[in-house]
Phi, psi and omega in degrees: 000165195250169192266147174307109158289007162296022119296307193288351183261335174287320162287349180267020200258068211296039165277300203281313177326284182327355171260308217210120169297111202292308180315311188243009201245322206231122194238131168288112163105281178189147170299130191302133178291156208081333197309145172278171170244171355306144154198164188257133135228184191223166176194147179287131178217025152188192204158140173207152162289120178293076181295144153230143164022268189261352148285148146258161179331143181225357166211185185235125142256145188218134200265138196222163186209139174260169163199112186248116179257131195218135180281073197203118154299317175334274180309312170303341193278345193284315161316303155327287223283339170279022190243307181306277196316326191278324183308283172005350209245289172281008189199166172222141182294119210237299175243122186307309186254043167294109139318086196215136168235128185254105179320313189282335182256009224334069172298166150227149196247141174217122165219214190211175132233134168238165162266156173221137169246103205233144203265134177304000000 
């Protein structure tokens, strides 16, 4: 699969500066233990190559899921939804609302999955 610009699309995104520091808040996969919250990760979590005929594949599409985390709902749901405006631009959110608390760490989680169709 070909790689995601969401770091370089999260960080050029100053609505989201304004939240959230990107450079040292937002992890591909998973976050380093210790990261404090708020924070963004994000991870690929399916994908198939646009094959043709006559051709090879000349594009990827590939599905991804953010989760912006908080001891907040608040914040997470604020975070999520700036993050959801700056992706959008480049990808479309196929499910909006994902929810979650995480007891042990006691976090609150707000994300999506979106697609990015990204040219080889």
């Amino acid at each position: 699969m070909s790689f995601l610009p969401i770091y370089r699309t999260l960080k050029a995104d100053a609505s989201l500066a304004a939240l959230i520091d990107v450079e040292i808040k937002a992890f591909e996969d998973i976050a380093p233990p210790g990261t404090t919250a708020p924070y963004i990760v994000w991870q690929t979590i399916s994908g198939h190559a646009n094959n043709h005929l006559d051709e090879p594949a000349n594009f990827d599409d590939t599905q991804y899921q953010l989760m912006a985390y908080a001891t907040d709902a608040k914040t997470a749901y604020e975070l999520r939804d700036a993050c959801r405006a700056s992706l959008e631009k480049e990808s479309w959110v196929s499910n909006p609302s994902i929810s979650l608390y995480d007891s042990k760490a006691k976090l609150y989680g707000r994300g999506f999955d979106a697609n990015w169709i990204l040219e080889r």
